[in-house]
C-alpha positions as CSV (number, residue, x, y, z in Angstrom):
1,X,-35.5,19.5,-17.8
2,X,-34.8,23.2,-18.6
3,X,-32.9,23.5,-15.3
4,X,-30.6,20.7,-16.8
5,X,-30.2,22.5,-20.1
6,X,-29.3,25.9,-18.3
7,X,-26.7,23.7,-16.4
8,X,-25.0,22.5,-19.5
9,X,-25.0,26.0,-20.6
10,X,-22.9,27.3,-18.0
11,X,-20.8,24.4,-18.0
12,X,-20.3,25.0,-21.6
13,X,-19.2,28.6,-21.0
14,X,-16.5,27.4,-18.2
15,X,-14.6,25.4,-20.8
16,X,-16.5,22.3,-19.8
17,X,-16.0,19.7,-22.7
18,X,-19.3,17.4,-23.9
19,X,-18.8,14.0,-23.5
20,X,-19.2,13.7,-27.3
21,X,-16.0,15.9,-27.7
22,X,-14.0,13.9,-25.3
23,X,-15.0,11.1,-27.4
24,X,-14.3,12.5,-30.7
25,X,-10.4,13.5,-28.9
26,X,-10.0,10.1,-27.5
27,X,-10.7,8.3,-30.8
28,X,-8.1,11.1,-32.6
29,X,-5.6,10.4,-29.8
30,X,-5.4,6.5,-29.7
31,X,-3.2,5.5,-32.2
32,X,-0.6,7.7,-30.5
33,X,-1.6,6.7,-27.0
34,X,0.2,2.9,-27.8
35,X,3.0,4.6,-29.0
36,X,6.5,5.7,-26.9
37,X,9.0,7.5,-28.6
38,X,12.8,8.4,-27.4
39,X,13.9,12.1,-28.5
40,X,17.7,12.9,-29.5
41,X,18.6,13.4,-25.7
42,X,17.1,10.2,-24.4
43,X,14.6,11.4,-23.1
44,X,11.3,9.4,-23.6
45,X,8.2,11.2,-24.9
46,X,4.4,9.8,-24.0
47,X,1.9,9.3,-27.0
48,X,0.2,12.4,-26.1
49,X,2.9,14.6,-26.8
50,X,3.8,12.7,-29.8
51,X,0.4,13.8,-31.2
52,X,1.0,17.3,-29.9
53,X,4.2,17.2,-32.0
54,X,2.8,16.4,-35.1
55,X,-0.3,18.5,-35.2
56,X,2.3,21.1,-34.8
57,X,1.6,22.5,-31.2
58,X,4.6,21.0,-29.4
59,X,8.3,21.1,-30.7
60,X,11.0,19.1,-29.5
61,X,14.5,20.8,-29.2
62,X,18.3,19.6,-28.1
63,X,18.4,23.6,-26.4
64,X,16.2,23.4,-24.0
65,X,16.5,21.0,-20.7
66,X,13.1,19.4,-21.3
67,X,13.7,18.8,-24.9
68,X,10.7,20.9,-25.4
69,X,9.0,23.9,-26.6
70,X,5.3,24.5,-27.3
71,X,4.9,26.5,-30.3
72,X,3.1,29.5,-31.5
73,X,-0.5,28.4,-31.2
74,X,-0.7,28.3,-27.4
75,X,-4.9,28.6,-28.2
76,X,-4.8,24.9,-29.9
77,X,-2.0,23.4,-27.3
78,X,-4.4,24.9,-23.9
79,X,-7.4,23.0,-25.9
80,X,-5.7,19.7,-26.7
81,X,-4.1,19.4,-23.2
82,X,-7.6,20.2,-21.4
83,X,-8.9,17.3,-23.3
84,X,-6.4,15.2,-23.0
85,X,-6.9,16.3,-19.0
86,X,-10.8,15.5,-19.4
87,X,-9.9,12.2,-20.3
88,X,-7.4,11.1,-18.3
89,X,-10.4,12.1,-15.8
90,X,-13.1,9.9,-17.2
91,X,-10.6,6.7,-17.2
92,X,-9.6,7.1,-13.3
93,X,-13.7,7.9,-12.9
94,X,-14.3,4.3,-15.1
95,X,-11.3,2.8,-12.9
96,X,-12.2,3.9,-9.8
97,X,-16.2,2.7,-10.4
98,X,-15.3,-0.6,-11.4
99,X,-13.0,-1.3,-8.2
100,X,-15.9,0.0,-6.2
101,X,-17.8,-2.3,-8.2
102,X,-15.6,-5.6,-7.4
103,X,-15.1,-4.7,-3.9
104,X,-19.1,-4.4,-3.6
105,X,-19.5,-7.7,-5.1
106,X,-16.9,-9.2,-3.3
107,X,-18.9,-7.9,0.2
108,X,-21.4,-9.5,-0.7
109,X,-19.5,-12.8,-1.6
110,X,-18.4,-13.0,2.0
């Protein structure tokens, strides 16, 4: 047991997220996840960046080819987008378990 707690100590101290954070973010991010927005250029932006925008991290401008800029608080953005990353993760983990899942089953169908 303490080896496990000495593990998640470390982890904690590479910029490992909890699973409880990852939750928290997930919950915070979904209303934005359903939605798809199209900028001034055309150019369509996801849900994620959506909620970058209005949390104030990510601004969208015509001068710039992407049709964005991330703003001062490159600290937040970094924290937000390695969240985001963690789970995007965790959902092709869940995906790729439950196909390994249905292909077991149907093995042992045949």
């Amino acid at each position: 047991m303490a080896f496990k707690k000495q593990t998640q100590v470390y982890r904690k101290e590479e910029n490992v997220l909890s699973n409880e954070e990852i939750k928290e973010f997930e919950k915070e991010l979904e209303p934005f996840m359903l939605k798809e927005t199209e900028l001034f250029n055309g150019r369509k932006i996801t849900g994620f960046e959506l909620y970058l925008h209005n949390k104030g991290l990510f601004r969208f401008s015509p001068q710039y080819p992407s049709g964005a800029v991330v703003m001062a608080n490159a600290e937040a953005y970094r924290e937000a987008r390695d969240k985001y990353s963690a789970i995007q993760s965790l959902r092709y983990g869940r995906e790729q378990a439950e196909l390994k899942e249905k292909e077991r089953l149907q093995t042992l169908a045949i």
